[in-house]
C-alpha positions in Angstrom: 0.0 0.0 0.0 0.9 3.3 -0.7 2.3 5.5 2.1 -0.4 8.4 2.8 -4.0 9.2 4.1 -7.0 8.6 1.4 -7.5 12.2 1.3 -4.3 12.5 0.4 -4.6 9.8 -2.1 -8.4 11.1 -3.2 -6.3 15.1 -3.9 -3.7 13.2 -5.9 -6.6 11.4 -8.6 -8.2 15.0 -8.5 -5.1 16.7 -9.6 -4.5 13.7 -12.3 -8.3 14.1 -13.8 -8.0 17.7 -13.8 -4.8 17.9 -15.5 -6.1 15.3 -18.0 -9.6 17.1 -18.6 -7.1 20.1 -19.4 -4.7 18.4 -22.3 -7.9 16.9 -23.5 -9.9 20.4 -23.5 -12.6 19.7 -21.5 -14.4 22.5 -19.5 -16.8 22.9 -16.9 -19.5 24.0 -18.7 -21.6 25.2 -15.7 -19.3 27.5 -15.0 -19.1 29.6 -18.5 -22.6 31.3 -18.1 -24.0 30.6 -21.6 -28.2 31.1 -21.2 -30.4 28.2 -21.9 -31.5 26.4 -24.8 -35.0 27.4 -23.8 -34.7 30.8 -24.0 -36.3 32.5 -27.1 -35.0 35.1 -28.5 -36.9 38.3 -30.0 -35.5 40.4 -32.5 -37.1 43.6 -33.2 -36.7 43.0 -37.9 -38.8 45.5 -39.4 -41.4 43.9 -41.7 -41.1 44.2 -45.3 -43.5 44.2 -48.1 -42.8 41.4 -51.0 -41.5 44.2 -53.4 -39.2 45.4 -50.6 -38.1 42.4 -49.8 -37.6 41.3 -53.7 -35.3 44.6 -54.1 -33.0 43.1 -50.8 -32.6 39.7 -52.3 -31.7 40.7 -55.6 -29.2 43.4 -54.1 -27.5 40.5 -51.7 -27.5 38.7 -55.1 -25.7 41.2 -57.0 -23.3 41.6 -54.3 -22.3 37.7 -54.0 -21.9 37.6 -57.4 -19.4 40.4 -57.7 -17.5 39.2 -54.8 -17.6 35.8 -56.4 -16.2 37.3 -59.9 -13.5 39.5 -57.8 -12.5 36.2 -56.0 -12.1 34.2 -59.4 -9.9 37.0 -61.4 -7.8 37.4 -58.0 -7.2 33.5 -57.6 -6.8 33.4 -61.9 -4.3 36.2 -61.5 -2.1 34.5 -58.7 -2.0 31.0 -60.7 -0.7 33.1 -63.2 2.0 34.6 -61.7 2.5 32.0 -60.2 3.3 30.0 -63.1 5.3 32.8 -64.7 7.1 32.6 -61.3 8.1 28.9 -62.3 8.7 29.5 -66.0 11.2 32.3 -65.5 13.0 30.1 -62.9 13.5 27.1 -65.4 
């Protein structure tokens, strides 16, 4: 038997869960003060007629679609250089 009181012994396999709750990123989650899953929450969105709300869709639209084409030339652009990088190496 080991040399020691069981408190002693019971601190010693609370140290060694705590450290491993720690490297294996566990939390308590009681303590972290997120609200319920029951709460409902109200937002205060002001109501739109179907025009209205047609004009907002098609504008969210528009703007996808030009981030989308920015994104392609800027990712065309850098394979090119890219490549140009590599030819002018060789």
């Amino acid at each position: 038997m080991a040399d020691g009181s069981l408190s002693q012994f019971k601190a010693t396999l609370a140290r060694k869960k705590v450290r491993k709750d720690k490297n294996q990123g566990k939390f308590n989650r009681k303590k972290l003060g997120f609200k319920s899953a029951d709460t409902n929450y109200k937002f205060d969105f002001p109501d739109l007629s179907e025009s209205e709300l047609e004009e907002v869709k098609t504008s969210i639209r528009e703007k996808l679609k030009s981030e989308k084409r920015i994104e392609t030339i800027v990712l065309i652009l850098f394979f090119l250089v890219g490549f140009l990088i590599l030819v002018y190496i060789n």
